[in-house]
C-alpha positions in Angstrom: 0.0 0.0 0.0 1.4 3.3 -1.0 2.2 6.1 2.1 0.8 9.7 1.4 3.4 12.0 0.5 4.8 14.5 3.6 4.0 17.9 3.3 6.9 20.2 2.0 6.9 22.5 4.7 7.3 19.5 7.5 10.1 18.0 5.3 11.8 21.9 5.5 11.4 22.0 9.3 12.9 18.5 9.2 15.5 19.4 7.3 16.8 22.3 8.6 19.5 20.8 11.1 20.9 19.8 8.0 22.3 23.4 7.0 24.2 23.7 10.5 25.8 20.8 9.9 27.0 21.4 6.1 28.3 24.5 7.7 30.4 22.2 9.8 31.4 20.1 7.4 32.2 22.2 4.6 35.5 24.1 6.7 36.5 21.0 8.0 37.3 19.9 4.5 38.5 23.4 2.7 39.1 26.2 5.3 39.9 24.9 8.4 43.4 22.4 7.0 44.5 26.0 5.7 44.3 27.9 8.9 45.4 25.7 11.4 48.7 25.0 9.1 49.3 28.3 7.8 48.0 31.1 10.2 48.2 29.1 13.1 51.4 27.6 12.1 50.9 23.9 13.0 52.4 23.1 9.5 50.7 20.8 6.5 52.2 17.3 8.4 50.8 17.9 11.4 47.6 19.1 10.8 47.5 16.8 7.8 47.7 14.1 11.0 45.6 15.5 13.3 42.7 15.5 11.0 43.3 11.7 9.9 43.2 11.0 13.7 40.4 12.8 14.9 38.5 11.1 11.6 39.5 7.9 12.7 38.0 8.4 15.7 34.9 8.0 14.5 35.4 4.9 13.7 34.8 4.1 17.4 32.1 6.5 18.0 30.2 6.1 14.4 29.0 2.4 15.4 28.4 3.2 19.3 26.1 6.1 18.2 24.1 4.1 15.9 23.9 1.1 19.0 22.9 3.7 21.7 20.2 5.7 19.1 18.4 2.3 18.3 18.7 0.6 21.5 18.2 4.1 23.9 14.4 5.7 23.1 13.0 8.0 25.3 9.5 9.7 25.5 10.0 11.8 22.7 10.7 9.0 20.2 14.4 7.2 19.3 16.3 9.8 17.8 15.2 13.4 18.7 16.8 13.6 22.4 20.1 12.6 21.3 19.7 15.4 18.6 19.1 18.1 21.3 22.4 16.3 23.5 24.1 17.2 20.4 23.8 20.8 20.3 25.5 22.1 23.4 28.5 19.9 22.4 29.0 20.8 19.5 28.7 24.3 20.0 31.2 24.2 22.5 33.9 22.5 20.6 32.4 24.3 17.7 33.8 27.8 19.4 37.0 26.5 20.9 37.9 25.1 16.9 37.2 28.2 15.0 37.7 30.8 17.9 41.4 30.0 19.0 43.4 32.2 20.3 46.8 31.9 19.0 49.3 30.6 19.5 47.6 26.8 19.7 49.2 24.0 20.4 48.8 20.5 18.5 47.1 18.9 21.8 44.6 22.0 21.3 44.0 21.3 18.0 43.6 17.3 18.6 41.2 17.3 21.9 39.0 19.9 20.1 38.5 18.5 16.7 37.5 14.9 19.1 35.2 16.6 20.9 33.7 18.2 18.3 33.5 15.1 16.2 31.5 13.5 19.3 29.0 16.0 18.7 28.9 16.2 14.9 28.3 12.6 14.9 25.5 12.5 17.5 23.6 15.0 15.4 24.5 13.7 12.1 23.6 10.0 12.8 20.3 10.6 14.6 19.2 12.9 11.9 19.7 10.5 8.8 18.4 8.0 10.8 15.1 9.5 12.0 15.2 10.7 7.9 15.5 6.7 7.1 12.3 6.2 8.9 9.8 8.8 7.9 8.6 7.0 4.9 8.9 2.5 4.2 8.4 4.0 0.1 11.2 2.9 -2.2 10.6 6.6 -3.9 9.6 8.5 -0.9 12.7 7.1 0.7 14.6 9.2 -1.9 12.7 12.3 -2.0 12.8 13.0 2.1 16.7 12.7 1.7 16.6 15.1 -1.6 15.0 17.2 1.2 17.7 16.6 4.1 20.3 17.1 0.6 18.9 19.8 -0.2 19.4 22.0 2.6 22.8 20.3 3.4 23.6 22.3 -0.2 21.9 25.4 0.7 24.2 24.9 4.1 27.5 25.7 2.4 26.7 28.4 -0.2 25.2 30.1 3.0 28.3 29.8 4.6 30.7 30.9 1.8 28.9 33.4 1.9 30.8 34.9 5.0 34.2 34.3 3.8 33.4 35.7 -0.1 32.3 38.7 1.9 35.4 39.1 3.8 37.7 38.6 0.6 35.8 41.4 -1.2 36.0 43.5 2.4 40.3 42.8 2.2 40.2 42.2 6.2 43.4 42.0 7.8 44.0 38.7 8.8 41.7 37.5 6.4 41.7 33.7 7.0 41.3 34.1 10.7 38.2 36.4 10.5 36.8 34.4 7.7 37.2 30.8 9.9 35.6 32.4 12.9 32.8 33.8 11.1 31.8 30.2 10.0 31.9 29.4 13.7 29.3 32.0 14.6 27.4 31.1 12.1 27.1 27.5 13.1 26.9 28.4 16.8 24.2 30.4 16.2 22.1 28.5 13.8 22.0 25.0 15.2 20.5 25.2 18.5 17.7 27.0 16.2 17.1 24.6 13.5 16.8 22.1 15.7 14.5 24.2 17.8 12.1 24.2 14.8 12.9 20.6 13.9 11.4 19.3 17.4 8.6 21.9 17.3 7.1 20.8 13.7 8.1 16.9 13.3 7.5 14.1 15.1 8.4 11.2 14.9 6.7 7.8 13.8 5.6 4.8 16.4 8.8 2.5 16.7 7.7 -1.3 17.3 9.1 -3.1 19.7 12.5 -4.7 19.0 13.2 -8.0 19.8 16.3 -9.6 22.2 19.3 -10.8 19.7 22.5 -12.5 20.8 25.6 -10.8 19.6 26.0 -13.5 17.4 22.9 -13.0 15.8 23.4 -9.2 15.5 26.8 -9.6 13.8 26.5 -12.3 11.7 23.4 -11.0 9.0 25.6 -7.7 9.0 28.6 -9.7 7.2 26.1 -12.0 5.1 24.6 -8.6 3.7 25.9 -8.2 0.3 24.0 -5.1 -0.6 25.9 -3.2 3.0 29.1 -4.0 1.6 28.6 -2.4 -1.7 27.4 0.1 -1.2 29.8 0.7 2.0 32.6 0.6 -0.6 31.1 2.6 -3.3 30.7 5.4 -0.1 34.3 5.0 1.1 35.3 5.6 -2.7 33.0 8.8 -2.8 33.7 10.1 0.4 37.7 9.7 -0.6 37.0 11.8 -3.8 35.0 14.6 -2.4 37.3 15.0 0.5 40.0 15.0 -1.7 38.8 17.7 -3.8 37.6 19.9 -1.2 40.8 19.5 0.7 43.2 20.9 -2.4 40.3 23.1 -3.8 41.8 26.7 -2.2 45.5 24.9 -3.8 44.2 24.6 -7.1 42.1 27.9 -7.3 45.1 29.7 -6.2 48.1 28.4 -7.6 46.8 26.3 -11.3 43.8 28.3 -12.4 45.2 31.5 -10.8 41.8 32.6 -9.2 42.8 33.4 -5.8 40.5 36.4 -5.1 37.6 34.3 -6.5 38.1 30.9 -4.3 34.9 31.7 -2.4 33.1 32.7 -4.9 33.5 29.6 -7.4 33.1 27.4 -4.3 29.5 29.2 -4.3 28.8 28.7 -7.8 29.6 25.0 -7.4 27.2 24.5 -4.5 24.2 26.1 -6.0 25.0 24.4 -9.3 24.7 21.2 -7.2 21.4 22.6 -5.7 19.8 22.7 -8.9 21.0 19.3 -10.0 18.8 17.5 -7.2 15.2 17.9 -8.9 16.9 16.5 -12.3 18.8 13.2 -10.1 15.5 12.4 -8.0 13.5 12.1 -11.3 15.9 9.9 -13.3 16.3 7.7 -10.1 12.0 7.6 -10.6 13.1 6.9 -13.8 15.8 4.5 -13.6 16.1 3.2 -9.9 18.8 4.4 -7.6 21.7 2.4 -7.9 21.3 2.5 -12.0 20.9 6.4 -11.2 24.3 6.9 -9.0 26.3 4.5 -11.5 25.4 7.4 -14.4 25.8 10.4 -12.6 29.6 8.9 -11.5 30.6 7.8 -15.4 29.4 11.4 -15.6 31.9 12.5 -12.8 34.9 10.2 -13.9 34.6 11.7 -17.5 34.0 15.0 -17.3 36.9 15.5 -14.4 39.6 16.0 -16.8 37.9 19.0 -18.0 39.5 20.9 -15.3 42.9 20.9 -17.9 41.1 23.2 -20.1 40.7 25.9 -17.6 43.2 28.4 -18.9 44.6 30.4 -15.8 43.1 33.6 -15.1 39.4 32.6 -16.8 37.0 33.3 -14.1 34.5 32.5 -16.7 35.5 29.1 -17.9 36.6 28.2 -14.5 32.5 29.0 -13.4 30.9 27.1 -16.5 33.1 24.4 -15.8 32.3 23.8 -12.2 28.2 24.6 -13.0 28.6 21.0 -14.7 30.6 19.3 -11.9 27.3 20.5 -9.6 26.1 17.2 -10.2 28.9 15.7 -8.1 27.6 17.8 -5.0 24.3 16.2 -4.3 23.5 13.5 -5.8 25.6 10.3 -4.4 25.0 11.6 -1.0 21.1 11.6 -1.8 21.0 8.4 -3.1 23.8 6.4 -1.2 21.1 7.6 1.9 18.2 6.9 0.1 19.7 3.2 -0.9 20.9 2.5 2.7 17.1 2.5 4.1 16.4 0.0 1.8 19.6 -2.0 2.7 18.1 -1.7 6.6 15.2 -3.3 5.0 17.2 -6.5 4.4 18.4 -6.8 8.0 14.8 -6.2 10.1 13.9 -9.5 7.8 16.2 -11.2 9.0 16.6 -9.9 12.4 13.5 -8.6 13.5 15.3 -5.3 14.8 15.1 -2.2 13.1 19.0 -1.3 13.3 18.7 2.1 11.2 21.3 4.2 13.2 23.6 1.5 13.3 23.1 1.0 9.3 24.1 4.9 8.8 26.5 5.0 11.3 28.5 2.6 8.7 27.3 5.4 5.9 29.0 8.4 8.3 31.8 6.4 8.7 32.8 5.5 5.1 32.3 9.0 4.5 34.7 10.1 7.0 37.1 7.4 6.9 37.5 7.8 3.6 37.7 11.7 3.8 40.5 11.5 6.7 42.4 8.9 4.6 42.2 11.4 1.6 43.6 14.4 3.6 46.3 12.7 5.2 47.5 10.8 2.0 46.8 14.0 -0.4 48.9 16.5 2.2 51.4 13.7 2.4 51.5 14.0 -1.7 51.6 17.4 -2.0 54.7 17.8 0.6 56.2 15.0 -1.0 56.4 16.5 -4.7 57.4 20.1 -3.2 54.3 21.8 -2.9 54.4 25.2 -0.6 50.9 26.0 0.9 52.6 29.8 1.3 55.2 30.3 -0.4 56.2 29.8 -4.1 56.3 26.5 -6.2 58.3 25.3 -9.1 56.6 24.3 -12.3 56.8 20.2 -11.2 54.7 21.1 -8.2 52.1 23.0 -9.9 51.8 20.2 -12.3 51.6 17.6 -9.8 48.7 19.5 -8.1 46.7 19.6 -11.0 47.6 15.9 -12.2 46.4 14.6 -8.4 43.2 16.9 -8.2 41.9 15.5 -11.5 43.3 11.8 -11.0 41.7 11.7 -7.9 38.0 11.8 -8.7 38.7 10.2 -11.9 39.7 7.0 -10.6 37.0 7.1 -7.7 34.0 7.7 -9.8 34.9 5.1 -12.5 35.1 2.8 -9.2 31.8 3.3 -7.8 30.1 2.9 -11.4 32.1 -0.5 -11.7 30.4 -1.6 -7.6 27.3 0.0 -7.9 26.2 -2.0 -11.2 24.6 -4.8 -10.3 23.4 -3.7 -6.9 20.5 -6.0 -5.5 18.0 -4.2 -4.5 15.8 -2.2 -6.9 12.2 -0.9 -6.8 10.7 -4.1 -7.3 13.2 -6.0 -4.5 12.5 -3.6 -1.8 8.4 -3.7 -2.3 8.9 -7.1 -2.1 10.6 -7.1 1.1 8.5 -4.4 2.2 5.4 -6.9 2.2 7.1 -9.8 3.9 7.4 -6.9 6.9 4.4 -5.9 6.6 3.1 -9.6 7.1 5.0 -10.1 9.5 4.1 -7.4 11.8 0.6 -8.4 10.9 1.1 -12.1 12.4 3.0 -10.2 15.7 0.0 -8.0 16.1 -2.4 -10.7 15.8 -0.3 -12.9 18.0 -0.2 -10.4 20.6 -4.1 -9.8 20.5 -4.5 -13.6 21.2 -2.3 -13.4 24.0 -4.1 -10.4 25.8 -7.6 -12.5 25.2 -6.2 -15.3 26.8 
């Protein structure tokens, strides 16, 4: 039977925590590498190590948030209270990471970024979650996380917005005033969106979830052949995009000589990748959602080395260019979320427990263990072939920059098209497995009415 469609202003008021939390993301990944190692003179190496560490990290706090956010419910459902512990968290660490007062220290630097990685993940895991379970439709599925996606987008062109102000403005101490901005803005904003995402959403009745050994919890994860696909399609995604964002400032700067303009295009990009979502959610209608993600990365992979052609100087070809790489921004992260509810799907079968945190725990942690690996491994690179974050850089550096900034996402999109093709689950698999649930909880409802007459 299909589910009615949610409203467009309750998916907004959902969404919302999702433009806090792009706001976080987005400087961990371009700005925040920069400052620490060039203003705050921690030096590419270190900070390149910090980051891979505090990333790790998650590895261990990933998992346990998705355990305690399906195994901990309170009154107000099983996700929204660990989204309110979130906030003062991470606005704390949020503060003490953007705000520093110089000089810092690499201990500084490491407790911080853990901290605030606590509280990032707390939010971020009980919001996709709690997304996961707003609709059981194979298409509705899609469109609620083209919502959360959405807004994630909107996020970081709101948040460039700061620094592209600055950078017109020629602050002194421009990447200092530009990186605490951000902070504001995210200290601000989240104990607000999530203010109106509590007031306006609720969430659905959870069933009850039966007792499983540890055995039985652990085995049907490693029998699951859909989970480790598309677990190795993210870590192959999320290595890309971290990649990219990591040496973006680098190649704006020192190939396409664009300095004054790094915000700016980074803007451009974004709401490029805004207006790509509407066209992805229709051809994944159209075409299912694996079969959509496999296009939309040949699409990536080829149309990467592109980025040549962009003659140094060319603000204009530089922006037409990255208009067409927009479809990059949204749409893996739409439907790799979209996909993974449907994945859950497979284990309540055979489980009878509705694991969804602990499924996108395994989602945020792909996406982050394969963005740490990519920062540490690409600032390793760049120091080994020469490359001066301040200072000037031979020919053979330059080139090398470029060569790795292309080669990356090249390589990573053809890999995810090669994964992704013959994923299992489709429209038709996931209504099918959708029924069998449906019975099921039928047969536990009836069983339980029996029981009470008796």
């Amino acid at each position: 039977m299909a589910e009615a469609r949610l409203s467009a202003w309750k998916l907004s008021a959902f969404s919302g925590p999702a433009i806090p939390i792009a706001a976080l993301g987005l400087p961990i990944g371009v700005y925040l590498p920069h400052f620490y190692a060039g203003p705050m003179e921690l030096g590419l190496a270190t900070v390149g190590t910090i980051f891979m560490l505090a990333r790790f990290w998650d590895v261990i706090t990933d998992p346990a948030m998705g355990v305690l956010s399906d195994k901990f419910p309170s009154r107000w459902g099983r996700r929204r209270h660990w989204i309110v512990l979130s906030v003062p968290i991470t606005a704390l660490a949020a503060y003490f990471v953007f705000i520093p007062t110089a000089p810092v220290t690499p201990a500084y630097l490491f407790f911080w970024m853990f901290i605030l990685y606590v509280g990032w993940t707390m939010l971020t895991i009980s919001h996709m979650a709690w997304a996961a379970e707003l609709s059981d439709d194979y298409n509705e599925r899609s469109r609620v996380q083209a919502f959360r996606e959405a807004f994630q987008i909107l996020g970081v062109p709101l948040v460039l917005m700061l620094p592209a102000i600055i950078e017109t403005m020629g602050a002194e101490n421009m990447e200092s005033v530009r990186v605490e901005a951000m902070g504001w803005f995210i200290i601000v904003l989240l104990p607000l969106t999530v203010f109106l995402n509590l007031r306006f959403v609720g969430e659905r009745p959870s069933r009850p979830q039966p007792h499983v050994s540890l055995k039985d919890a652990f085995l049907p994860l490693l029998k699951n052949k859909a989970l480790r696909l598309i677990v190795v399609a993210d870590f192959a995604s999320g290595f890309s995009a971290a990649s990219l964002a990591s040496m973006f400032i680098y190649e704006v700067t020192h190939v396409w000589q664009l300095k004054s303009f790094a915000s700016l295009l980074m803007l451009l990009y974004f709401f490029a990748g805004l207006g790509f979502i509407p066209l992805v959610l229709r051809l994944s209608y159209r075409f299912g959602k694996h079969h959509t993600l496999v296009g939309t990365s040949l699409f990536n992979a080829c149309f990467a080395p592109v980025l040549f052609l962009i003659p140094p100087g060319n603000i204009y070809v530089a922006a037409a260019v990255l208009v067409f790489l927009g479809v990059n921004v949204g749409s893996a992260t739409i439907l790799y979320r979209s996909i993974m509810a449907d994945v859950a799907d497979i284990d309540e079968l055979e489980t009878g427990q509705r694991r969804t945190g602990l499924f996108y725990s395994m989602l945020t942690l792909t996406q982050k263990v394969g963005g740490a690996v990519a920062v540490g491994i690409v600032f390793w690179t760049l120091a080994l072939i020469g490359f001066n974050p301040r200072g000037d850089n031979s020919a053979h550096a330059i080139n090398g920059l470029s060569i790795v900034f292309v080669a990356v996402p090249v390589i990573c999109n053809f890999l995810v098209a090669a994964i992704m093709w013959r994923f299992p689950i489709g429209l038709k698999e996931q209504q099918a497995l959708r029924e069998k649930l449906e019975e099921r909880y039928v047969e536990e409802s009836e069983m339980t009415e029996r029981g009470q007459a008796n």
